[in-house]
C-alpha positions as CSV (number, residue, x, y, z in Angstrom):
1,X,-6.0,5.0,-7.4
2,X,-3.5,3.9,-10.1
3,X,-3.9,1.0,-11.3
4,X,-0.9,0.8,-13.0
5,X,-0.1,-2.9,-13.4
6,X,3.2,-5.0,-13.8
7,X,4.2,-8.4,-15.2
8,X,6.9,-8.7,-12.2
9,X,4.9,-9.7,-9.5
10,X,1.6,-11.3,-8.9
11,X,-1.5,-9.3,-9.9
12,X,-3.3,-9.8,-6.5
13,X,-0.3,-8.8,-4.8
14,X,0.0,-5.2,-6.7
15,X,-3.7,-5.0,-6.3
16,X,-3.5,-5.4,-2.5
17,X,-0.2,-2.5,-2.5
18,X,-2.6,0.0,-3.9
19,X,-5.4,-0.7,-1.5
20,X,-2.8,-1.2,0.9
21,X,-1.4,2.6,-0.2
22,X,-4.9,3.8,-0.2
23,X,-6.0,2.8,3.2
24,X,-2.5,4.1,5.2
25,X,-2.4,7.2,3.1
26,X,-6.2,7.9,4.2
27,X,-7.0,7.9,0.8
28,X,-10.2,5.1,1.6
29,X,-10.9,6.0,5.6
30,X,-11.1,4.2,8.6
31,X,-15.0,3.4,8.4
32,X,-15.4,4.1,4.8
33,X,-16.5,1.2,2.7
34,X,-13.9,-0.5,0.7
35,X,-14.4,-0.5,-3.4
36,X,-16.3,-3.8,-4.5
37,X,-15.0,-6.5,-6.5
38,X,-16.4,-5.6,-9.4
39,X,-15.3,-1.3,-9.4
40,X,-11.5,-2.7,-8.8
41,X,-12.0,-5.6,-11.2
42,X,-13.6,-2.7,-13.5
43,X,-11.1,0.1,-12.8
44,X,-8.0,-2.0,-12.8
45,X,-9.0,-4.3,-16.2
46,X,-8.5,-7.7,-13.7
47,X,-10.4,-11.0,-13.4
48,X,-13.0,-10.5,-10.9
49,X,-11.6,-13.7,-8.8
50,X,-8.1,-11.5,-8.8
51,X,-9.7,-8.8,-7.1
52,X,-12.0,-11.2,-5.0
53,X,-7.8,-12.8,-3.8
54,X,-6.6,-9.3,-3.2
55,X,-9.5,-8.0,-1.2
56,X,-9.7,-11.4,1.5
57,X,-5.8,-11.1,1.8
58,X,-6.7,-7.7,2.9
59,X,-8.9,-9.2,5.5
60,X,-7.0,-11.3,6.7
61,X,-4.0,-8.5,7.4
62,X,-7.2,-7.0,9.2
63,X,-7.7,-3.9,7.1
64,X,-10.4,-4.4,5.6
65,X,-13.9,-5.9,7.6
66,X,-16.2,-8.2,5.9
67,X,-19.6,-7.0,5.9
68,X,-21.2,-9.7,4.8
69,X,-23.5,-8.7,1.5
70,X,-23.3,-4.9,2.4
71,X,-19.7,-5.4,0.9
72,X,-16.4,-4.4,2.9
73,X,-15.5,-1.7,5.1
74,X,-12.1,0.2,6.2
75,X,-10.9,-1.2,10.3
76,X,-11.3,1.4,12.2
77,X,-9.0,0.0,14.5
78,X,-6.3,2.3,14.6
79,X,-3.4,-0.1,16.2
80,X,-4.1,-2.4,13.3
81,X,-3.3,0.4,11.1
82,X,-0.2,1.4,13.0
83,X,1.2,-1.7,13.4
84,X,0.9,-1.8,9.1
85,X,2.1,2.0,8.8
86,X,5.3,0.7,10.7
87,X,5.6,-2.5,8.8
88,X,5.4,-1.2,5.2
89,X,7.9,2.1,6.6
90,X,10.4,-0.7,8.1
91,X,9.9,-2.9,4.6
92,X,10.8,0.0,2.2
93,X,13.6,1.6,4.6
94,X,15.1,-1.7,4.2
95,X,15.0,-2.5,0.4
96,X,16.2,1.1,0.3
97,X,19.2,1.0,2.0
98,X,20.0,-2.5,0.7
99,X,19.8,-0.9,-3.0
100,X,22.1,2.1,-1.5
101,X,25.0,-0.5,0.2
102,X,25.0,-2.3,-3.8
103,X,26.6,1.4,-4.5
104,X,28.5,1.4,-1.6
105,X,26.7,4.2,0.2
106,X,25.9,3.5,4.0
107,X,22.5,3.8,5.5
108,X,23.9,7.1,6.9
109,X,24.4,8.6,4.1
110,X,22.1,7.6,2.5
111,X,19.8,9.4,4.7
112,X,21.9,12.8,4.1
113,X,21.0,11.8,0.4
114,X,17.5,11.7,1.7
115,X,17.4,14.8,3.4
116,X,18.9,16.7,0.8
117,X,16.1,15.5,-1.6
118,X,13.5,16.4,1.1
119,X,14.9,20.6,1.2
120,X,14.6,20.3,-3.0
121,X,11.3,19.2,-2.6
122,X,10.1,22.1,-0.1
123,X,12.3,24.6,-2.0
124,X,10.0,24.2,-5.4
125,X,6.8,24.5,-3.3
């Protein structure tokens, strides 16, 4: 995970966006338990009680299950993690094209921009 950390937002809140990232790329599996306090809080040079924020926000989005003292786990419940998938897809197409239409380029063709960037990628592999 990268723990690379900026001054522009809450700590807790990046913290969450790389579990988040980590969990919907399948990175930390549905099942799988979650990193503890003190290996993010280690890994990620962070106050313990940062992490501790991060990981109950997580709970309460209903990725992650409490376990009690045998730590946390991944949801396997795979609408909760659909219904996120969409709502972090719908978040970033959004503060995309709103960063595009500052330039004066439509959603549109924005997306042709997209696309073009896409074929690049898959002619270099």
């Amino acid at each position: 995970m990268n723990w690379k950390l900026t001054g522009d937002r809450p700590v807790y809140q990046q913290i969450m966006e790389v579990l988040r990232g980590a969990i919907l790329r399948g990175e930390l599996s549905p099942g799988q338990k979650a990193p503890s306090v003190r290996d993010v809080a280690a890994a990620a040079q962070v106050n313990p009680n940062t992490v501790q924020r991060a990981l109950t926000e997580l709970e309460r989005e209903g990725l992650l299950i409490s376990g009690g003292t045998s730590g946390r786990t991944v949801t396997q419940n795979e609408e909760v993690l659909k219904i996120m998938r969409e709502k972090i897809l719908e978040e970033l197409a959004r503060e995309c094209a709103e960063r595009f239409m500052v330039f004066g380029v439509t959603p549109a063709q924005a997306a042709k921009i997209l696309a073009g960037l896409e074929e690049e990628r898959k002619e270099k592999v």
